[in-house]
N, C-alpha and C positions, 0 to 999 in steps of 0.2 A: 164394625168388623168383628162379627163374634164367629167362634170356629162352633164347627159344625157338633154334632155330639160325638163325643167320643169312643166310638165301637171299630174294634179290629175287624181283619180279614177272616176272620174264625168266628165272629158276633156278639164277641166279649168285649169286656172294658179294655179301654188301648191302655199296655202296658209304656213303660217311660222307655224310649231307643235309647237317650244319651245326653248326659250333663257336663261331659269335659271330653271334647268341647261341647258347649252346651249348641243344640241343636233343634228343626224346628222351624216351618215359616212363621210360629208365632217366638220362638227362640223359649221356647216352655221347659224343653227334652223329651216333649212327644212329637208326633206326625201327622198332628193335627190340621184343619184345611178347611178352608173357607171361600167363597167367590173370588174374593179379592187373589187368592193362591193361582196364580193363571198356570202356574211352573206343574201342580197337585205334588207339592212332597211329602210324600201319603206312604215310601215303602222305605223302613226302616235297616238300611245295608250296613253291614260289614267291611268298609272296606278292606282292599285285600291291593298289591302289588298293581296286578294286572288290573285291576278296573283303573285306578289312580291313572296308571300311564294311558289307560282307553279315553278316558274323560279327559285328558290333558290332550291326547289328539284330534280328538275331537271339537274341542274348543272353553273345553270347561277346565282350569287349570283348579282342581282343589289341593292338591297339598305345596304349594309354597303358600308361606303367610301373605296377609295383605291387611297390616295392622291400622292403614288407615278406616280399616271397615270393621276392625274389631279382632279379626278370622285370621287364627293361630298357623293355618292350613290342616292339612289332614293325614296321619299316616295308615299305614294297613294294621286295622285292629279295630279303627276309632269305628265306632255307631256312627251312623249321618241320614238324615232324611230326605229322602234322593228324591229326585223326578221320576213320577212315575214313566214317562216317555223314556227317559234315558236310561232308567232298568232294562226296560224292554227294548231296548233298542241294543246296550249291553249284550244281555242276553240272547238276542240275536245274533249276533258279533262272536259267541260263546267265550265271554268276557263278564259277564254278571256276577254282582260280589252275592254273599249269602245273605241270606233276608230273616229278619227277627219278624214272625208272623203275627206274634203276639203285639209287636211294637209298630206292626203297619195300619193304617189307617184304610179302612171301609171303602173308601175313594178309588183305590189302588185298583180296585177290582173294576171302574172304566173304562182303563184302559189297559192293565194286564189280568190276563187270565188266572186263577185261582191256580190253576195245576201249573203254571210256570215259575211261581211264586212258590209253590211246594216243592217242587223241583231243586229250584235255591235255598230252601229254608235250612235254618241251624240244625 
């Protein structure tokens, strides 16, 4: 399970999203992705209020903890390397938190579009 090489949505080297919490389908603090990634947490978000309470509706609850898996939870600030679906799917919703372009992963590009990503960026 080795991740893929690591180039952003811009075709630079992926910059780090987030080490506290540390973040990551490899739990590295990039948004690095591999086959084995079936989720692709490839875009480097911001959370923010309103994604948190969208993603909790949704069915993904990330900010209460859940210490037997390690995960502090999440509040609006923290970096997090999102599903690239659930961005977009966010974003749709016009609920999508801001996106570190430099901290997304190549991947990203998939399944969201380049201009919706800039759209959200810092």
């Amino acid at each position: 399970m080795d991740p893929e090489d690591s180039i952003n949505v811009l075709g630079e080297t992926l910059a780090v999203c987030g080490t506290d919490p540390v973040t990551g389908f490899f739990r590295d603090g990039h948004c690095n992705t591999c086959a084995a990634d079936q989720g692709s947490h490839t875009v480097c978000a911001i959370m923010t209020k309103e994604f948190l309470a969208y993603s909790k509706y949704v069915g993904n609850d990330l900010s209460t903890p859940r210490p037997e898996f390690g995960f502090v939870g999440l509040t609006p600030g923290d970096p997090w390397c999102l599903c690239a679906g659930r961005f977009l799917q966010a974003a749709d919703e016009g609920c999508g938190p801001k996106v570190n372009l430099a901290a997304t992963h190549k991947r990203a590009l998939d399944i969201v579009p380049l201009d919706i990503l800039k759209e959200h960026a810092l």
